[in-house]
N, C-alpha and C positions, 0 to 999 in steps of 0.2 A: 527535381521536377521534370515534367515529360514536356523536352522542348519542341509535342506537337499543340501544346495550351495556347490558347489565343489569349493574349495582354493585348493591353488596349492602355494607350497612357494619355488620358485629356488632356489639351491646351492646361500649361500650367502648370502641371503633374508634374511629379520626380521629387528626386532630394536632394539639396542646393549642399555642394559641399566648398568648402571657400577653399583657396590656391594659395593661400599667401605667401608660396616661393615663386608663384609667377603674379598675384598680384591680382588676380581673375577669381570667380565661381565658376565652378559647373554643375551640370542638374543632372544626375542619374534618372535613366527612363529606363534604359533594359539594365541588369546587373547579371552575372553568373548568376546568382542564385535564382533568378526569374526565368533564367533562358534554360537551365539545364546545364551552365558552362560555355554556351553555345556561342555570347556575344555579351558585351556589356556597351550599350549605348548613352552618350552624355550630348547636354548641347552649352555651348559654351557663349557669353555675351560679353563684348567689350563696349563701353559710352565712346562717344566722339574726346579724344582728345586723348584715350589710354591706349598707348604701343608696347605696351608689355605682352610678357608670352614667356614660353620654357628657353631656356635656352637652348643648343646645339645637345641633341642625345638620340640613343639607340638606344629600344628595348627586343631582345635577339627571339623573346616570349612570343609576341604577337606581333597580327599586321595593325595596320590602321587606316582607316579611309576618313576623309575631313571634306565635309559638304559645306561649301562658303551659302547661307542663307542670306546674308543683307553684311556689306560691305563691303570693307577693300583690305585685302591680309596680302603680306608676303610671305610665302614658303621658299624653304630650303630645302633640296632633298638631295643627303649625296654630292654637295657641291653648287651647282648653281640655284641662284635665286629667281623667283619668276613670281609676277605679280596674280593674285588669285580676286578676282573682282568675284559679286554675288554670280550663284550657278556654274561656280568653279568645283571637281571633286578633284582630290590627291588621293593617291592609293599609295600608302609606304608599305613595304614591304616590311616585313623582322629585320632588325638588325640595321636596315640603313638611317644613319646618324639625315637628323632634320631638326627643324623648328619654323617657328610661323608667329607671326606678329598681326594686328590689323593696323593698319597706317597712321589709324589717331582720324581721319578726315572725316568720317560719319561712325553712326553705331555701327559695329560688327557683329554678328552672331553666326556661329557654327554646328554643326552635328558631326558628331563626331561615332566611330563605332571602332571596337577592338575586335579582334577574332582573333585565338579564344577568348571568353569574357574574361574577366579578375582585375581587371588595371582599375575599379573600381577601388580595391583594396589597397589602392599604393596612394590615390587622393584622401581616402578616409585618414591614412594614417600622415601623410603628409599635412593635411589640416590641424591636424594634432601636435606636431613636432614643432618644437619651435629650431630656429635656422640653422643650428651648431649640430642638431641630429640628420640634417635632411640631407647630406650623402650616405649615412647609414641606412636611413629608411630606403631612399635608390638603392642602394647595392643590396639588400633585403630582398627589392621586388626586380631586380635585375636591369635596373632602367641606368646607363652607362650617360653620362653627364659629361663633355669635353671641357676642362676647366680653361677660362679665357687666359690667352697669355700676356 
């Protein structure tokens, strides 16, 4: 597809794929296959009371940028932690090891964007895996997981 097409994704729109290795949904709004490869856009929602999230990991593939819409998240990037309230954006880079949580205090909700698209492909199949697969499916899509000590 010619990523000069104008998408348009209504309030609502996308495809709800569930996390059940962080615990979360996310909603696909842009995917490779829509943009061209170009980006795959998701937005992500936590209820008050849920502080789950990925763990500590690097994918070296793409960047990623995480727009805080309505809550209160903590991000890691590289090291220190730093509180992300609503109209917070992170930009991680490839490769720099992070994660993010939203505190549990109110709902959360994020948007999130890869560049290049495809990380679409590592939540389809993670939704699918049950738990004993889901380092295979990461080292698959290259997504580098630091196991807790």
């Amino acid at each position: 597809m010619d990523t000069q097409t104008t998408i348009v994704v209504p309030p609502g729109g996308g495809k709800a794929v569930p996390r059940p290795d962080t615990g979360g949904t996310v909603t696909l709004k842009l995917t490779r296959e829509s943009t061209g490869g170009a980006i795959t856009v998701w937005e992500s929602n936590r209820a008050a009371g849920d502080t789950g999230g990925p763990g500590l990991h690097s994918q070296p593939g793409f960047d990623e940028v995480f727009y805080v819409l309505a809550g209160e998240y903590l991000f890691t990037i590289d090291g220190p932690e730093f509180p992300a309230p609503a109209g917070t954006l992170a930009f991680i880079p490839r490769g720099a090891f992070h994660t993010f949580a939203s505190t549990g205090r109110v709902d959360g909700r994020l948007l999130a964007f890869a560049v290049p698209g495809g990380v679409e492909d590592f939540f389809e199949e993670m939704a699918a895996a049950d738990a004993s697969r889901s380092q295979d499916v990461a080292t698959r899509h290259g997504v580098v997981f630091v196991s807790p000590d």
